[in-house]
C-alpha positions as a printed NumPy array, in Angstrom:
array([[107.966, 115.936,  95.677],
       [109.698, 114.265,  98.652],
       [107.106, 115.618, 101.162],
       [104.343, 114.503,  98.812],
       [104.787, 110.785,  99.696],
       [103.272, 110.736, 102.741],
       [ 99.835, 111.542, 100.488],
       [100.636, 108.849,  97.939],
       [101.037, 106.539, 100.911],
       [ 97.817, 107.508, 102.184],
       [ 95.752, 107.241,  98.908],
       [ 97.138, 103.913,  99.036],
       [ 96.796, 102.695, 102.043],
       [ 93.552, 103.913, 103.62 ],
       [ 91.622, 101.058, 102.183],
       [ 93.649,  98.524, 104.221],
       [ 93.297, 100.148, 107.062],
       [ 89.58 , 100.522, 107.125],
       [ 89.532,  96.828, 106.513],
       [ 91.49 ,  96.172, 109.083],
       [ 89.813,  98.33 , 111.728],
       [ 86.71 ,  96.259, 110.808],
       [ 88.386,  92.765, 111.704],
       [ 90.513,  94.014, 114.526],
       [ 89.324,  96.956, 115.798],
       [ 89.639, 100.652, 114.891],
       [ 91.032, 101.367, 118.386],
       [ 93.869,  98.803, 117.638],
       [ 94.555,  99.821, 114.303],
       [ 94.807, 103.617, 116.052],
       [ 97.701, 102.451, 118.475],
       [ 99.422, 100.888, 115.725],
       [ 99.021, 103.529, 113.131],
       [100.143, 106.37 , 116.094],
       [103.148, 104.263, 117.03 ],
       [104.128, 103.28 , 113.333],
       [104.1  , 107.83 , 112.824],
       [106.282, 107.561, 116.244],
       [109.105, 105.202, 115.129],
       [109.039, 106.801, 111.444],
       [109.414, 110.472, 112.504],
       [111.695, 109.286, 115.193],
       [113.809, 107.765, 112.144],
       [113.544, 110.622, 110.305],
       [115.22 , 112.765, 113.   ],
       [118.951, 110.401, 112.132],
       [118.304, 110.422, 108.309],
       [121.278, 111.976, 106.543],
       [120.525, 110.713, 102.786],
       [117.804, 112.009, 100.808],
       [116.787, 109.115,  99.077],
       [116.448, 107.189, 102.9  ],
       [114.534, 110.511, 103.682],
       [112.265, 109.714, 100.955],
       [111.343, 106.122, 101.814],
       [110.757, 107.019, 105.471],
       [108.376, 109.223, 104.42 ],
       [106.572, 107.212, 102.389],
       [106.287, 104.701, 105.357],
       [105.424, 107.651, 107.487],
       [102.446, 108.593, 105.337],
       [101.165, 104.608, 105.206],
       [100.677, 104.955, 109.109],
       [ 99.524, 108.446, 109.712],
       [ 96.825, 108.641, 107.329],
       [ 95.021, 105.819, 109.237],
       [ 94.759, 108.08 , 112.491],
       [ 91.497, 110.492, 111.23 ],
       [ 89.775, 107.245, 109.62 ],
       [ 90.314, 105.263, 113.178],
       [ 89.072, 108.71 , 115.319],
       [ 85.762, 108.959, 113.233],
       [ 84.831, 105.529, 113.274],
       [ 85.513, 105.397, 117.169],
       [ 83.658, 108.271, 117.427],
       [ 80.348, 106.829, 114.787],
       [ 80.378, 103.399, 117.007],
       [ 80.727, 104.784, 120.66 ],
       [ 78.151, 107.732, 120.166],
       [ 74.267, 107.567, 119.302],
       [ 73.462, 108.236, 115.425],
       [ 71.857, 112.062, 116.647],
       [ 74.919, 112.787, 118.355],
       [ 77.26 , 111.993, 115.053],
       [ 77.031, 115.485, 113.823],
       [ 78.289, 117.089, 116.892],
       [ 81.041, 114.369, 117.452],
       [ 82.328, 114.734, 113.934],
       [ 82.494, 118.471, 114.39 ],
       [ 84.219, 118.103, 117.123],
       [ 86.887, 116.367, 115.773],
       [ 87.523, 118.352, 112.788],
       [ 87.819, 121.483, 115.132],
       [ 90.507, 119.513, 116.872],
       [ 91.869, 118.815, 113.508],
       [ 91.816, 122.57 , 112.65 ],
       [ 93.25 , 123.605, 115.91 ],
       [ 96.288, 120.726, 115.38 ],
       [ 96.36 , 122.431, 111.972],
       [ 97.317, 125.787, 113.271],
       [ 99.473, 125.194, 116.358],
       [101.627, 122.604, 114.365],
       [103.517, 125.326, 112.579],
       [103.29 , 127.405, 115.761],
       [105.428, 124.743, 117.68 ],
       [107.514, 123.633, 115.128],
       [108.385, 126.956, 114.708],
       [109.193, 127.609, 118.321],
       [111.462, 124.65 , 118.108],
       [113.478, 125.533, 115.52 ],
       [113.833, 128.881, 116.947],
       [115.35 , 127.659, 120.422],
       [116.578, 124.442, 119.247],
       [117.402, 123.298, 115.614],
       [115.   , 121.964, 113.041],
       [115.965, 118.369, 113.768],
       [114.626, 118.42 , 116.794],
       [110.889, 119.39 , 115.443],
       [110.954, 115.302, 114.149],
       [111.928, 114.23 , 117.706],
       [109.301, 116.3  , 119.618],
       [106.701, 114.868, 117.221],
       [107.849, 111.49 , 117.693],
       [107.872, 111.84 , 121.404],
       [104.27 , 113.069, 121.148],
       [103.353, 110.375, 119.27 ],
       [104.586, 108.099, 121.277],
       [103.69 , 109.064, 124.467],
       [ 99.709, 109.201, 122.773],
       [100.471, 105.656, 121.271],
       [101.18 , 104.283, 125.156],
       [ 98.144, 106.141, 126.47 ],
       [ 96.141, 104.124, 123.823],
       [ 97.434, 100.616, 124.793],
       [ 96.948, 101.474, 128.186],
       [ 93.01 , 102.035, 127.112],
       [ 93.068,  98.616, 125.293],
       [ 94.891,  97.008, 128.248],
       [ 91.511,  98.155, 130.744],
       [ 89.135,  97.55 , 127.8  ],
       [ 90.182,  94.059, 127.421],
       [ 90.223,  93.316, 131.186],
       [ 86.716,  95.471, 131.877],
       [ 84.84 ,  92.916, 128.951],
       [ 86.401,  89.579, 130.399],
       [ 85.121,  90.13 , 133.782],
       [ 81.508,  91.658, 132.363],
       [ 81.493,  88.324, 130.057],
       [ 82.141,  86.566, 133.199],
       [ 79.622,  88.12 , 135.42 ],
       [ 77.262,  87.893, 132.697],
       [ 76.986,  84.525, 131.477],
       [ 76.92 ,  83.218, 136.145],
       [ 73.845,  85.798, 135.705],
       [ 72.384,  83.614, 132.641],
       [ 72.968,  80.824, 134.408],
       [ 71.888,  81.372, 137.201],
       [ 68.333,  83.095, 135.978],
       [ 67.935,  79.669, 133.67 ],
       [ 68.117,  81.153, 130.672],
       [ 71.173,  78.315, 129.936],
       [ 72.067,  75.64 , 131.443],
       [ 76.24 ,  75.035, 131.076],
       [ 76.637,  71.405, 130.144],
       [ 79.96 ,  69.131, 129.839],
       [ 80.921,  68.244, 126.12 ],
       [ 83.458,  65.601, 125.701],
       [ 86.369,  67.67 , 126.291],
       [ 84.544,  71.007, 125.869],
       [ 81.883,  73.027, 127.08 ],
       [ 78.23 ,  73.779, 125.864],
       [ 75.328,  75.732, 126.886],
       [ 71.879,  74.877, 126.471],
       [ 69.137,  77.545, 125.349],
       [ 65.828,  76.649, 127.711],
       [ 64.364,  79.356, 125.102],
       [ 64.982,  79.075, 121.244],
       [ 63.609,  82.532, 121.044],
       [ 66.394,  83.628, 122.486],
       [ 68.82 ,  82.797, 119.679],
       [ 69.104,  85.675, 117.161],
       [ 70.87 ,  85.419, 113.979],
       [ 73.535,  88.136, 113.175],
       [ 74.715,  89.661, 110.146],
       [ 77.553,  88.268, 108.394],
       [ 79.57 ,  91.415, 108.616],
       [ 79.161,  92.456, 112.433],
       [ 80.13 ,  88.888, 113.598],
       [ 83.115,  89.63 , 111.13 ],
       [ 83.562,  93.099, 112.314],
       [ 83.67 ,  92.171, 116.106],
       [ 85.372,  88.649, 115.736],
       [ 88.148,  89.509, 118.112],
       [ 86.172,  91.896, 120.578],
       [ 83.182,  90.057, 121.868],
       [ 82.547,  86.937, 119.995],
       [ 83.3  ,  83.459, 120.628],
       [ 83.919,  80.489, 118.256],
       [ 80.849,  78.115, 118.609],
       [ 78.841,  75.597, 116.684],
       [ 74.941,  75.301, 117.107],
       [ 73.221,  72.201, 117.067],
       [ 69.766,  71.061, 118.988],
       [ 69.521,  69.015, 121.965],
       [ 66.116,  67.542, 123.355],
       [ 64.447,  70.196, 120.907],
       [ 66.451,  73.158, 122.285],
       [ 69.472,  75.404, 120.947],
       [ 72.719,  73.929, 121.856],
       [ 75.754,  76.111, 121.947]])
């Protein structure tokens, strides 16, 4: 029953998550979700009282069910739609493989070590995959500052804007209207804290004014 949790937790709490990878990122939500499973297991590994062992579990199944959600998503929004197939049977043959060499370690573990220490080599895995994916944010978040830089001096200097002072703030001037295309409600909601930037659109002389 104990061990069952984990699954409640997960019926439960996949619907957050997705929601949450849309707003903030499914790469985000990944490094939180791996280092939540990190702490929890690592928890587990000093828990002496069943009823403690219980709740930790629960909490352990609230992060760890986000983890294949977050991987396919990644995997549907960085790869072209022909190439889905493949990358989604890719990842389930990962899954599969994890499936079969979990018991094989853990095993292995308990054998040379005690069964404790099983929680503490997972954590330790976890963890040590939860810095490698802050460290990809980290770049990520640098490498599309300096393209949004480079980008808009390229704009600017091609005349497709012209960058124009605004009281205390900042606007730029379409010289085309053609080239302002609405988007959908959901992907400006989906990428509000990747790529977007708060603006208000209004005309000037005529033309588009951001």
């Amino acid at each position: 029953i104990i061990f069952s949790l984990s699954g409640i937790a997960g019926a439960i709490c996949s619907p957050f998550w997705g929601s949450r990878g849309s707003q903030k990122g499914y790469l985000r939500i990944l490094h939180i979700a791996v280092l939540g499973a990190s702490i929890f297991y690592l928890v587990i590994f000093n828990v002496t009282n069943i009823y403690l062992f219980a709740l930790v579990q629960f909490l352990f199944g609230t992060c760890i069910c986000a983890i294949a959600p977050c991987c396919h998503s990644i995997g549907a929004k960085r790869f072209n739609k022909d190439d889905h197939t493949k990358v989604f049977a890719i990842l389930y043959s990962f899954s599969q493989i994890g499936n079969l060499t979990g018991p094989i370690v853990g095993t292995l573990v308990i054998t040379f070590l005690d069964s404790q220490y099983v929680f503490l080599t997972i954590s330790s895995i976890l963890l040590f995959l939860s810095i490698y994916l802050l460290s990809i944010i980290v770049i990520n978040s640098k490498r599309l500052k300096q393209e949004g830089v480079k980008y808009m001096n390229a704009l600017i200097e091609n005349n497709y804007i012209k960058e124009m002072e605004c009281g205390s703030n900042f606007s730029y001037v379409l010289s085309d209207n053609g080239t302002f295309l609405s988007t959908e409600y959901k992907v400006l909601q989906s990428q509000a804290n990747s790529c977007f930037v708060k603006c208000m659109k209004m005309m000037y002389n005529g033309k588009v004014q951001l």
